[in-house]
C-alpha positions as CSV (number, residue, x, y, z in Angstrom):
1,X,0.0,0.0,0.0
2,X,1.2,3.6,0.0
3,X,2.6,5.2,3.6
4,X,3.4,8.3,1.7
5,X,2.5,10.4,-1.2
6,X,4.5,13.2,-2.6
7,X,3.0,15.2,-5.2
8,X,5.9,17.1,-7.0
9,X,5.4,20.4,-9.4
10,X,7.8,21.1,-12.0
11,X,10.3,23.2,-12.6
12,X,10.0,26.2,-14.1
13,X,9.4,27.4,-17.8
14,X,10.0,29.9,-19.7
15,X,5.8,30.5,-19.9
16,X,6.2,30.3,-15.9
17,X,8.3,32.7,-15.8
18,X,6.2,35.3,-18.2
19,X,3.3,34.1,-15.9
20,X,1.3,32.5,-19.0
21,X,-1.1,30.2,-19.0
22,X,0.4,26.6,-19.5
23,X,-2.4,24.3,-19.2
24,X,-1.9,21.2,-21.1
25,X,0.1,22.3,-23.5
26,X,3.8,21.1,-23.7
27,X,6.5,23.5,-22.7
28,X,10.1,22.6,-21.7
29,X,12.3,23.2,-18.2
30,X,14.3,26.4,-18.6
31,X,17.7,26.4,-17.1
32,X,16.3,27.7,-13.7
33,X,13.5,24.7,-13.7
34,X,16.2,22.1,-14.7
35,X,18.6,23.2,-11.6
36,X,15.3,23.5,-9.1
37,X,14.8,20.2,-10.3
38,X,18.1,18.7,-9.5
39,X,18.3,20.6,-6.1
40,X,14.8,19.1,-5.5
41,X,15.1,15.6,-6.7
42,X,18.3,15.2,-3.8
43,X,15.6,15.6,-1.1
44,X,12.9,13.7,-2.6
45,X,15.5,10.9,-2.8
46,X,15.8,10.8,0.6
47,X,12.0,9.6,1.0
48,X,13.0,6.2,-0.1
49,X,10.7,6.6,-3.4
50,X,9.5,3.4,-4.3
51,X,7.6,4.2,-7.7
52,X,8.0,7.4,-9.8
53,X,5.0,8.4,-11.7
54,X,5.1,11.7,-14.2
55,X,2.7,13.6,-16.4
56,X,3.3,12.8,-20.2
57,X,4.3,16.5,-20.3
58,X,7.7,17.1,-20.8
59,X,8.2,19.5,-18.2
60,X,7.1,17.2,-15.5
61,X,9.1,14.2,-17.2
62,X,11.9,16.0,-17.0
63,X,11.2,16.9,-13.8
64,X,10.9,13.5,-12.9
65,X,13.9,12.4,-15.1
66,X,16.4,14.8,-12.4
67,X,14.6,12.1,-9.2
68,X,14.9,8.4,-11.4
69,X,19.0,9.6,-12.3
70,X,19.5,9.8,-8.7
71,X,17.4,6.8,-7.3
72,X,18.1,4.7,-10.6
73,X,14.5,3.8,-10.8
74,X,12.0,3.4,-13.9
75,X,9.7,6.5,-14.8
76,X,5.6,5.5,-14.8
77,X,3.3,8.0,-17.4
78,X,0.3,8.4,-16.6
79,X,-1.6,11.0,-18.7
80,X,-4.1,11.3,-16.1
81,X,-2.0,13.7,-13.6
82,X,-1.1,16.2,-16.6
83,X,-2.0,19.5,-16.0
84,X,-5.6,20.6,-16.0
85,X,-6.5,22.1,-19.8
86,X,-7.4,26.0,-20.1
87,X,-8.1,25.3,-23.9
88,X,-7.7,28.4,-26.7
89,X,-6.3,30.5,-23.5
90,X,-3.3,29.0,-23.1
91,X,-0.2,30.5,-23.9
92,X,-2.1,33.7,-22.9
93,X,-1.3,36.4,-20.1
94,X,-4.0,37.1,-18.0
95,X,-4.5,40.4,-19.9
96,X,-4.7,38.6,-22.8
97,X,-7.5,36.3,-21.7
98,X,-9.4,39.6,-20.7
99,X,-8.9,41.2,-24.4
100,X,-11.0,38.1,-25.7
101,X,-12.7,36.8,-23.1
102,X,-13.7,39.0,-20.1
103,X,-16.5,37.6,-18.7
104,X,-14.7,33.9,-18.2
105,X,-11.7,35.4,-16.8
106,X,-14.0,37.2,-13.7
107,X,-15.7,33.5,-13.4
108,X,-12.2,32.2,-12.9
109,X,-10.9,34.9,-10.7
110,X,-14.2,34.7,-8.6
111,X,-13.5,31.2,-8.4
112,X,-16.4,29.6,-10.5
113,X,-15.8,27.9,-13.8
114,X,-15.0,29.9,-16.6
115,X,-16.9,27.9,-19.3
116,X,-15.8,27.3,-23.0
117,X,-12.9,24.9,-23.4
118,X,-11.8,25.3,-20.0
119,X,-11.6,21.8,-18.1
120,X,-13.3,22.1,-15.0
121,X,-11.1,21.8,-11.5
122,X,-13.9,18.7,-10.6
123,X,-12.6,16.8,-13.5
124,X,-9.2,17.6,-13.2
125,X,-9.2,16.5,-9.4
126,X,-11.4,13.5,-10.3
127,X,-8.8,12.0,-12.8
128,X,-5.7,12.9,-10.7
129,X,-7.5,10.8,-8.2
130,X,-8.3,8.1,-10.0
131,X,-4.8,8.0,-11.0
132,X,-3.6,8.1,-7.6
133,X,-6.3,5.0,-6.5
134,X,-5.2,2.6,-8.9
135,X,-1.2,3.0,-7.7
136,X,-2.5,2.4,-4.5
137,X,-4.2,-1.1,-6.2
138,X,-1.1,-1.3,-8.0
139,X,1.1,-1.3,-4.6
140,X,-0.9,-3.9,-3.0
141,X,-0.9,-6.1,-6.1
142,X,2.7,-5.9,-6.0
143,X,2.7,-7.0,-2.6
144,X,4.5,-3.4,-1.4
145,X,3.5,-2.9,2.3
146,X,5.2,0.0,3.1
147,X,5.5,2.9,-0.1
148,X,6.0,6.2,-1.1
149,X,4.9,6.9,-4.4
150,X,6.5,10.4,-6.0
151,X,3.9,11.7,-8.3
152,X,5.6,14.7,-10.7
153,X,2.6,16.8,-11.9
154,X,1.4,20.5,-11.9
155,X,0.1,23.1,-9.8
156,X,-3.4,23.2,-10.8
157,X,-3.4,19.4,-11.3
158,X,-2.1,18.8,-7.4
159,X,-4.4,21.3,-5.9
160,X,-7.4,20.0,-7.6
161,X,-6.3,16.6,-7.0
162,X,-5.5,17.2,-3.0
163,X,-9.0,19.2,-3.0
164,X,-10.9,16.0,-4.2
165,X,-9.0,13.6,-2.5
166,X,-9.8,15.6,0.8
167,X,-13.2,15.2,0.3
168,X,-14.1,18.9,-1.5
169,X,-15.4,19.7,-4.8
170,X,-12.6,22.3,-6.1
171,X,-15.6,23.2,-8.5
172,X,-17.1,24.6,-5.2
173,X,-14.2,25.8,-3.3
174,X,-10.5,26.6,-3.8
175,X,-9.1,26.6,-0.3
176,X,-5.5,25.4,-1.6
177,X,-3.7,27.6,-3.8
178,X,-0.9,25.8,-6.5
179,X,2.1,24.8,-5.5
180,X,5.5,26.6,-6.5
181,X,8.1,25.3,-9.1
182,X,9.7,22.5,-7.6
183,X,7.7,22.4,-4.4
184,X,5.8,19.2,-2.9
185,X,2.6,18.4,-1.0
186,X,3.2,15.2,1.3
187,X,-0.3,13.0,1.9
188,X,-0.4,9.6,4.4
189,X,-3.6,7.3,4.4
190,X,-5.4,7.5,7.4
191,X,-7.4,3.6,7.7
192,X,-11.1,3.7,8.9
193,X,-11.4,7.4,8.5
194,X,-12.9,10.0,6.2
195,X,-11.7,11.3,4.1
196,X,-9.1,8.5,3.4
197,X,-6.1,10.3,2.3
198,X,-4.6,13.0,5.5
199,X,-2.5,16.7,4.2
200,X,0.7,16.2,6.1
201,X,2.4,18.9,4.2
202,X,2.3,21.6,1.4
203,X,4.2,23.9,-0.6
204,X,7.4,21.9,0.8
205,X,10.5,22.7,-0.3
C-alpha cells in the first residue's frame, strides 16, 4: 500500500516565468527549472521513493527524469495527472484572456468555472485521483507494504487533486492555492477514516 505520497510540481518554464497560461500544452524546463529540479530531486531521494509516476508533459518528465538519475529507478506516465487544460487561453497572459474573453476570466478569478474549453477543477481533481487510487491497487498487487509513491505533476493538477481527494469539490471551493516550481505536497492514508487520504504537508520545499 502507499505510507506516503508526494505530489511534486515542476520546474519552471519559460511560460512560468512570463506568468502564461500553461495548461496542457507542452512547454520545456528552462535552465532555472532544470537546476530547481536537480536541487529538488536530492531531497525527494531521501524519502526512499518506491515508484515514480510523471505527467506525459515534458516539463514534469523532466522533472521527474532529475529524481529516477539519482534513485536509478523506472519513470511510470500516466496522462491522467497532466496538468488541467485552459483550452484556446493557453499561452495567454491574463490580460490577454481579458482582451478576448472577459467575462470567463472574472468566473475564474471569482473562483467559478470559466466555461468554453476550460476543463473544470472537478474533473481535473477527479482524474488525478483516480490516477492516484489505482497505484494504490497497484502497490498492494505488487505486494508493497510500506511505499511512497513520487507523483511529478502540476500546480493546478495537485491542488485540484489534494482538493478531491480531501473530500471537496474544487468546482465549489478553492481553499488550496498551487504549488511553487519544484515544491511538494506530502499525503499519508489515514485507515477507517474520512476522508481516506490525510494533508501532512504543502508547498514543501
Amino acid at each position: 500500500m502507499i505510507s506516503q505520497l508526494v505530489l511534486w510540481r515542476h520546474g519552471q518554464t519559460d511560460l512560468n516565468k512570463q506568468r502564461r497560461l500553461q495548461g496542457a500544452s507542452d512547454y520545456p524546463l528552462n535552465d532555472s527549472g532544470r537546476a530547481q529540479a536537480r536541487s529538488a530531486a536530492k531531497k525527494i531521494a531521501a524519502l526512499g521513493p518506491t515508484a515514480i509516476v510523471s505527467s506525459n508533459l515534458v516539463r514534469a518528465y523532466d522533472t521527474a527524469t532529475a529524481l529516477a538519475s539519482v534513485t536509478n529507478q523506472e519513470i511510470h506516465v500516466d496522462p491522467r495527472v497532466q496538468e488541467r487544460s485552459f483550452g484556446s487561453w493557453e499561452g495567454m497572459t491574463v490580460d490577454e484572456i481579458a482582451a478576448v474573453d472577459p467575462e470567463g476570466l472574472t468566473l475564474w478569478r471569482n473562483g467559478r468555472e470559466p466555461g468554453g474549453d476550460v476543463e473544470t477543477r472537478e474533473h481535473c481533481g477527479q482524474r488525478f485521483a483516480a490516477a492516484i487510487a489505482d497505484w494504490g491497487n497497484r502497490f498492494l498487487e505488487m505486494g508493497v507494504e510500506d511505499g511512497v509513491l513520487v507523483v511529478v505533476s502540476h500546480g493546478g493538477a495537485i491542488s485540484n487533486g489534494v482538493m478531491t481527494m480531501l473530500g471537496v469539490n474544487p468546482s465549489l471551493a478553492q481553499p488550496l492555492a498551487g504549488l511553487d516550481n519544484c515544491h511538494w505536497a506530502v499525503l499519508t492514508p489515514q485507515a477507517n477514516r474520512t476522508p481516506v487520504w490525510r494533508l501532512n504537508g504543502y508547498n514543501i520545499s
